[in-house]
PyMOL Python script that loads the backbone (N, CA, C, O; Angstrom):
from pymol import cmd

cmd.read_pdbstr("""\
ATOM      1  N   UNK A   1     100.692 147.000 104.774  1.00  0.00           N
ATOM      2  CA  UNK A   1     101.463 146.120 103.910  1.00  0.00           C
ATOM      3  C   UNK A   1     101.698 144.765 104.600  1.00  0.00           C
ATOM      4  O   UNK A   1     101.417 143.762 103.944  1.00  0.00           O
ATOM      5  N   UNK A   2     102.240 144.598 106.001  1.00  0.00           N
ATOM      6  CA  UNK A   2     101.872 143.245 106.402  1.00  0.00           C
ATOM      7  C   UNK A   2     101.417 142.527 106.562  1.00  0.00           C
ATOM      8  O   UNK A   2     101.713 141.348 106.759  1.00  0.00           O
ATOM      9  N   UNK A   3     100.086 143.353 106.494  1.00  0.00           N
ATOM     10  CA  UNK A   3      98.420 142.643 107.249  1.00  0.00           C
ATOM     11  C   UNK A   3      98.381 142.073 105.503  1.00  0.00           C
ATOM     12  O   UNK A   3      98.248 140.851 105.451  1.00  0.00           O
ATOM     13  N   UNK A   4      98.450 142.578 104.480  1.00  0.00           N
ATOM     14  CA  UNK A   4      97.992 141.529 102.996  1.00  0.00           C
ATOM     15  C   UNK A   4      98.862 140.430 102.733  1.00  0.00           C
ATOM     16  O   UNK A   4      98.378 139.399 102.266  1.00  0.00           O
ATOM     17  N   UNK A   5     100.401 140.534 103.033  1.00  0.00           N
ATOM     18  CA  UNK A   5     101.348 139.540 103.331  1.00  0.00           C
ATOM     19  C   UNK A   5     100.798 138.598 104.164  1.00  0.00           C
ATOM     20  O   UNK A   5     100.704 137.480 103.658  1.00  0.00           O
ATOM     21  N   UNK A   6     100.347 138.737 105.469  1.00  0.00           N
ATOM     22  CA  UNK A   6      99.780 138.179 106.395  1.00  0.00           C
ATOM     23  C   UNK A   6      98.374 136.731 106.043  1.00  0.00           C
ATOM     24  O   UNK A   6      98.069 135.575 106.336  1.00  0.00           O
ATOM     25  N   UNK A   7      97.948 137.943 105.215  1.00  0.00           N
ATOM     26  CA  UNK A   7      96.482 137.398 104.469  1.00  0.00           C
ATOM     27  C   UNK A   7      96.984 136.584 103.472  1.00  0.00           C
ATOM     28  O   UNK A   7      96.287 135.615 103.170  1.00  0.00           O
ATOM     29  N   UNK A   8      98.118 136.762 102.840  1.00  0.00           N
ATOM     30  CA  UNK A   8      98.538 136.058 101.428  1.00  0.00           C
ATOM     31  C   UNK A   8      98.899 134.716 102.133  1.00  0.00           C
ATOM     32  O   UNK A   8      98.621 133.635 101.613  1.00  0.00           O
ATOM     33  N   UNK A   9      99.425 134.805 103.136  1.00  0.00           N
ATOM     34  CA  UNK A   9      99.982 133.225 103.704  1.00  0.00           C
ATOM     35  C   UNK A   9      99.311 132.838 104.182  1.00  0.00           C
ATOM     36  O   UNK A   9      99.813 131.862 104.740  1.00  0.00           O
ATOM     37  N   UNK A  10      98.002 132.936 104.495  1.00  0.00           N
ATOM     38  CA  UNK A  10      96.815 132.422 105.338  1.00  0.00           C
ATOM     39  C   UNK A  10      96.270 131.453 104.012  1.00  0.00           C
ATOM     40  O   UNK A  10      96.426 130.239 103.887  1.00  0.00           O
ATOM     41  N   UNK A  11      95.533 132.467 103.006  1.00  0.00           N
ATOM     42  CA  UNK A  11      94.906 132.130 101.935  1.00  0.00           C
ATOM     43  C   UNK A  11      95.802 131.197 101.219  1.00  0.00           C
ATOM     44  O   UNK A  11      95.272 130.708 100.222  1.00  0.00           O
ATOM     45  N   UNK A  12      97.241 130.745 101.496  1.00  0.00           N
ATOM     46  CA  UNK A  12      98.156 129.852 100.364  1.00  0.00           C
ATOM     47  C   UNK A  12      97.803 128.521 101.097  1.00  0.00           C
ATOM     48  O   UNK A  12      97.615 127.445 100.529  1.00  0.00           O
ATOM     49  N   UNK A  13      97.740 128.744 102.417  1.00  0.00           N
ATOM     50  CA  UNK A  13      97.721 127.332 103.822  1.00  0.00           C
ATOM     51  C   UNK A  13      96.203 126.955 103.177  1.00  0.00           C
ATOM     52  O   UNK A  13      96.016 125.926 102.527  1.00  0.00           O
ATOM     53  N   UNK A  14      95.386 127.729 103.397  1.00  0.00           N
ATOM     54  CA  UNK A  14      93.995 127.263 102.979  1.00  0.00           C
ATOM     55  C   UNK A  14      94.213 126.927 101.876  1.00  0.00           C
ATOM     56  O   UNK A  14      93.743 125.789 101.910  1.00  0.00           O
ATOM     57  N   UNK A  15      94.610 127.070 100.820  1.00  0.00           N
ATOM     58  CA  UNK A  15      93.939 126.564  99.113  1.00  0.00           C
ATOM     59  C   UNK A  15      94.840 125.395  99.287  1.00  0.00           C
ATOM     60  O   UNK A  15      94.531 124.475  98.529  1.00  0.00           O
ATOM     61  N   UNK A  16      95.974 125.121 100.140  1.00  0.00           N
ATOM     62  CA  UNK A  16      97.181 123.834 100.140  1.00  0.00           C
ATOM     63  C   UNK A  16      95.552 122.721 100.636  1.00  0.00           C
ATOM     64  O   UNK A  16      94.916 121.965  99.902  1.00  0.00           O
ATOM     65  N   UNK A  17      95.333 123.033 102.029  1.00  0.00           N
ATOM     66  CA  UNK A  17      94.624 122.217 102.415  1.00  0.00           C
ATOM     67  C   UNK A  17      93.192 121.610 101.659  1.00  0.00           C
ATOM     68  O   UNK A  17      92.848 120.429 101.628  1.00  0.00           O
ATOM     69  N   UNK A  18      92.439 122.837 101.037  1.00  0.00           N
ATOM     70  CA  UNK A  18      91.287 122.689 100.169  1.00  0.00           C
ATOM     71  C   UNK A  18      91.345 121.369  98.780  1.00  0.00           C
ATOM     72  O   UNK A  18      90.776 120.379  98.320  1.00  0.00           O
ATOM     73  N   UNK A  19      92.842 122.576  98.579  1.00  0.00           N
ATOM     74  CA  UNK A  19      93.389 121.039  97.936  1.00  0.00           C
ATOM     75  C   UNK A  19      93.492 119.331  98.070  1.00  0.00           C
ATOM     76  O   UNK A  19      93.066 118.481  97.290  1.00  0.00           O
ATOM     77  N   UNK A  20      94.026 119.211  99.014  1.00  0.00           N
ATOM     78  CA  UNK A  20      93.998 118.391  99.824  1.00  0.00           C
ATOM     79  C   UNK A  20      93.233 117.540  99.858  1.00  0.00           C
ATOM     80  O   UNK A  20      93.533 116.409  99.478  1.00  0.00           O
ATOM     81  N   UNK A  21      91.677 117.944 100.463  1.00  0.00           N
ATOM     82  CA  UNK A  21      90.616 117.726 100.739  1.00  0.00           C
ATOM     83  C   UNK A  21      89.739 117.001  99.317  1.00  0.00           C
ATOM     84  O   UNK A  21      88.991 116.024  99.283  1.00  0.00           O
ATOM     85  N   UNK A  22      90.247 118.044  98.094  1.00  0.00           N
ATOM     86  CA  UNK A  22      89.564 117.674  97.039  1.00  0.00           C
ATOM     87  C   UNK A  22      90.226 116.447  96.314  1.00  0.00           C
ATOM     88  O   UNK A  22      89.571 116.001  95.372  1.00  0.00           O
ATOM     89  N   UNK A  23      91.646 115.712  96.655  1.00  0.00           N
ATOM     90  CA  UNK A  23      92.309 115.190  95.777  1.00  0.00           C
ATOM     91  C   UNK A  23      91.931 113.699  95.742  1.00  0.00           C
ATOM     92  O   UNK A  23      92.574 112.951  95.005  1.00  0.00           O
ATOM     93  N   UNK A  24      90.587 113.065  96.751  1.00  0.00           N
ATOM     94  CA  UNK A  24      90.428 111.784  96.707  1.00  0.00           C
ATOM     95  C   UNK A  24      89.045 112.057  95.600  1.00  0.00           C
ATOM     96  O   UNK A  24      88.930 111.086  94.852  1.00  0.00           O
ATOM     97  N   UNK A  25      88.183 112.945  95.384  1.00  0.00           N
ATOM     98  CA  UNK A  25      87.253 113.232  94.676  1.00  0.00           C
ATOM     99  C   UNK A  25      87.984 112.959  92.882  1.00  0.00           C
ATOM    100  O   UNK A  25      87.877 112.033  92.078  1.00  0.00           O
ATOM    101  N   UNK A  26      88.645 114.162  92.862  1.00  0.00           N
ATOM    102  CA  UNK A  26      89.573 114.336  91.290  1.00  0.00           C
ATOM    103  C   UNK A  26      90.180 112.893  90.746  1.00  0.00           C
ATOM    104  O   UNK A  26      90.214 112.302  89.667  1.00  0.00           O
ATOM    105  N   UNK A  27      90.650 112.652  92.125  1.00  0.00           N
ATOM    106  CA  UNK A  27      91.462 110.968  91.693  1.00  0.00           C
ATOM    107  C   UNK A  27      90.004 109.882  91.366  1.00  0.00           C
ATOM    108  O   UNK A  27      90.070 108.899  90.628  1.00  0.00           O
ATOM    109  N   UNK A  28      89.235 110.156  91.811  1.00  0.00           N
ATOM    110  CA  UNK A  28      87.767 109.135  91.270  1.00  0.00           C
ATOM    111  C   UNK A  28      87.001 109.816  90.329  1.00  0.00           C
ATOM    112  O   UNK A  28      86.052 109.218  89.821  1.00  0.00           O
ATOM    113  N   UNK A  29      87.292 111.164  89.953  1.00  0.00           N
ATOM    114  CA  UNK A  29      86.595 111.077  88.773  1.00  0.00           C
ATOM    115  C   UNK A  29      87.121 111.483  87.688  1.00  0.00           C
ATOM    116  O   UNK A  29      86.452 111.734  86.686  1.00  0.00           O
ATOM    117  N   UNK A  30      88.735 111.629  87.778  1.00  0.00           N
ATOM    118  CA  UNK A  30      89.732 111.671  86.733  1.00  0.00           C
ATOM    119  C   UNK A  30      90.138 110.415  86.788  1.00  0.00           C
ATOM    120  O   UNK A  30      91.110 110.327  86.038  1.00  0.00           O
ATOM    121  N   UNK A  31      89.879 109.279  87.338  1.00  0.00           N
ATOM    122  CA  UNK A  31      90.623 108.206  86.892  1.00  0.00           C
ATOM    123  C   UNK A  31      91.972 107.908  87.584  1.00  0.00           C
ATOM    124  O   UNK A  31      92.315 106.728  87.656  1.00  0.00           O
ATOM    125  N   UNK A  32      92.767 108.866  88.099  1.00  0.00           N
ATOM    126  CA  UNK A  32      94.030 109.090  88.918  1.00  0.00           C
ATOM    127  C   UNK A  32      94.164 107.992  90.003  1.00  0.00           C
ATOM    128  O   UNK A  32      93.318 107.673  90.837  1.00  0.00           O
ATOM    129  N   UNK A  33      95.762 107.334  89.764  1.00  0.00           N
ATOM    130  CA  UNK A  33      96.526 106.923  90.633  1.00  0.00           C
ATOM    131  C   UNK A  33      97.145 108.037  91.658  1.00  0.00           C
ATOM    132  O   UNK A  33      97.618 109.117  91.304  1.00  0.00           O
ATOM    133  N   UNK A  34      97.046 107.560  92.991  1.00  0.00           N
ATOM    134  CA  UNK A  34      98.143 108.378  93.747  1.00  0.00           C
ATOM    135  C   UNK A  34      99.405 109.321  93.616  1.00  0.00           C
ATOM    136  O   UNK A  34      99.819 110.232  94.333  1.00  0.00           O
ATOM    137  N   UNK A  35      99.821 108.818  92.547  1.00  0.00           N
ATOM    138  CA  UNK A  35     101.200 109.211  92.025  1.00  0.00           C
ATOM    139  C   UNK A  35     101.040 110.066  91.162  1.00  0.00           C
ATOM    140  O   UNK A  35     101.769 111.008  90.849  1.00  0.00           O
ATOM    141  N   UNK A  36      99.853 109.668  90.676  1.00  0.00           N
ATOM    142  CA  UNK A  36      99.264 111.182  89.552  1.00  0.00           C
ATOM    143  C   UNK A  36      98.717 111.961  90.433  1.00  0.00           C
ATOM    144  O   UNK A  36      99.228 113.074  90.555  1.00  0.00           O
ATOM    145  N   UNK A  37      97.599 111.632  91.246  1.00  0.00           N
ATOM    146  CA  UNK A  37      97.502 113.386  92.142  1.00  0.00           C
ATOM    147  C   UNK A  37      98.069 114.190  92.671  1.00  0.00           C
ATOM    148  O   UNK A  37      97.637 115.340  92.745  1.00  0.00           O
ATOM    149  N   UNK A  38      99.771 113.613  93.446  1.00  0.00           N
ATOM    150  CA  UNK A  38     100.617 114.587  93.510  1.00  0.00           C
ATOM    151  C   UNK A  38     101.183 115.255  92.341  1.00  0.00           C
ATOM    152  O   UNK A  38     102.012 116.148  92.519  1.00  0.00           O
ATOM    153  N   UNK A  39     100.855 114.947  91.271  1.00  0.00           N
ATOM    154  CA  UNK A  39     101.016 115.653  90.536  1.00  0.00           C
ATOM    155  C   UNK A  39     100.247 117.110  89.962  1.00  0.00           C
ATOM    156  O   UNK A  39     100.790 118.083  89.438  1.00  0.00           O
ATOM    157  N   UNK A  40      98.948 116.906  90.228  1.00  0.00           N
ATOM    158  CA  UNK A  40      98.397 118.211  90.602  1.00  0.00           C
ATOM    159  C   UNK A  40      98.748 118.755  91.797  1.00  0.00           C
ATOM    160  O   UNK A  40      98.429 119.943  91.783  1.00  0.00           O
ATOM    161  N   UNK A  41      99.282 118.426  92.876  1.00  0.00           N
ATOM    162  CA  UNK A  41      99.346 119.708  94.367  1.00  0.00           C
ATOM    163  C   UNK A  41     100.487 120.183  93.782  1.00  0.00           C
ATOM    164  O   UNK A  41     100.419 121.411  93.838  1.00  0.00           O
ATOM    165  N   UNK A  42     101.552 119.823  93.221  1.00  0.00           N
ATOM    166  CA  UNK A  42     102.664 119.751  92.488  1.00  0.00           C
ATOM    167  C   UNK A  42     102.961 120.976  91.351  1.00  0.00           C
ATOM    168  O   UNK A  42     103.877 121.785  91.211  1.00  0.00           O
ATOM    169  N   UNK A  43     101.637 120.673  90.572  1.00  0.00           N
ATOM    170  CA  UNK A  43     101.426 121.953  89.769  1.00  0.00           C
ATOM    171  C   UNK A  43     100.436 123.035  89.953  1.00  0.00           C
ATOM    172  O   UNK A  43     100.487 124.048  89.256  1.00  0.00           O
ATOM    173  N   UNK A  44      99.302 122.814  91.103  1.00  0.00           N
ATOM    174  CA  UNK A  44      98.918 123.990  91.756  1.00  0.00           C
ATOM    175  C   UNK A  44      99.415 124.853  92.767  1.00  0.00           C
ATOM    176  O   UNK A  44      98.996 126.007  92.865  1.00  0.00           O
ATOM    177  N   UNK A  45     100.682 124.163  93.885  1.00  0.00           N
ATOM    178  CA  UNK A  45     100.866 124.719  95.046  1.00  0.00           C
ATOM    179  C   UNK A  45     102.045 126.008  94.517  1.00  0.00           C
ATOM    180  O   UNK A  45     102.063 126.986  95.265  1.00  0.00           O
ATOM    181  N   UNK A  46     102.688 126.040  93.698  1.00  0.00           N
ATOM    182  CA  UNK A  46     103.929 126.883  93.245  1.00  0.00           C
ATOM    183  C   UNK A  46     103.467 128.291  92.949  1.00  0.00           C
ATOM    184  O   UNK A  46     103.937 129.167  93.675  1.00  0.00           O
ATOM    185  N   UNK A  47     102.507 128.698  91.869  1.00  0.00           N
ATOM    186  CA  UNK A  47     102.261 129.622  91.769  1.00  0.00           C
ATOM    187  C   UNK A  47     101.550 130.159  92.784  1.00  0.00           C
ATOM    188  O   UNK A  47     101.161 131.291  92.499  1.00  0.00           O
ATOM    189  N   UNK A  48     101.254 129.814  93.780  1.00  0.00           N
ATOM    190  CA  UNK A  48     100.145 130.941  94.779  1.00  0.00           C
ATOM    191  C   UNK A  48     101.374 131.162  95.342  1.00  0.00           C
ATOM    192  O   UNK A  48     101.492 131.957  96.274  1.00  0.00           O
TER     193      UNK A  48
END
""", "prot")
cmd.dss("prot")
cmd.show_as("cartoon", "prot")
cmd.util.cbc("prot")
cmd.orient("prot")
C-alpha cells in the first residue's frame, strides 16, 4: 500500500513537470497569453 502511494506522488511530480515542459508549445499553438496558460496547470494539476 505505500509503495502505490509512493508511485502516486512520483507520477503527480512528473505529469506537474511534463506539463510544464509542454506549456510554451500549447501557448503557440493555442494562441495563449501567459496568464492563460496558468490557467491550464491550474485546471490540470488538482485532480491527479
Amino acid at each position: 500500500m505505500m509503495a502505490a502511494a509512493m508511485l502516486a506522488s512520483c507520477l503527480a511530480i512528473i505529469d506537474g513537470s511534463v506539463t510544464n515542459v509542454e506549456l510554451p508549445a500549447m501557448g503557440k499553438n493555442l494562441g495563449g497569453h501567459a496568464s492563460d496558460l496558468s490557467w491550464i496547470i491550474n485546471a490540470y494539476l488538482p485532480p491527479l
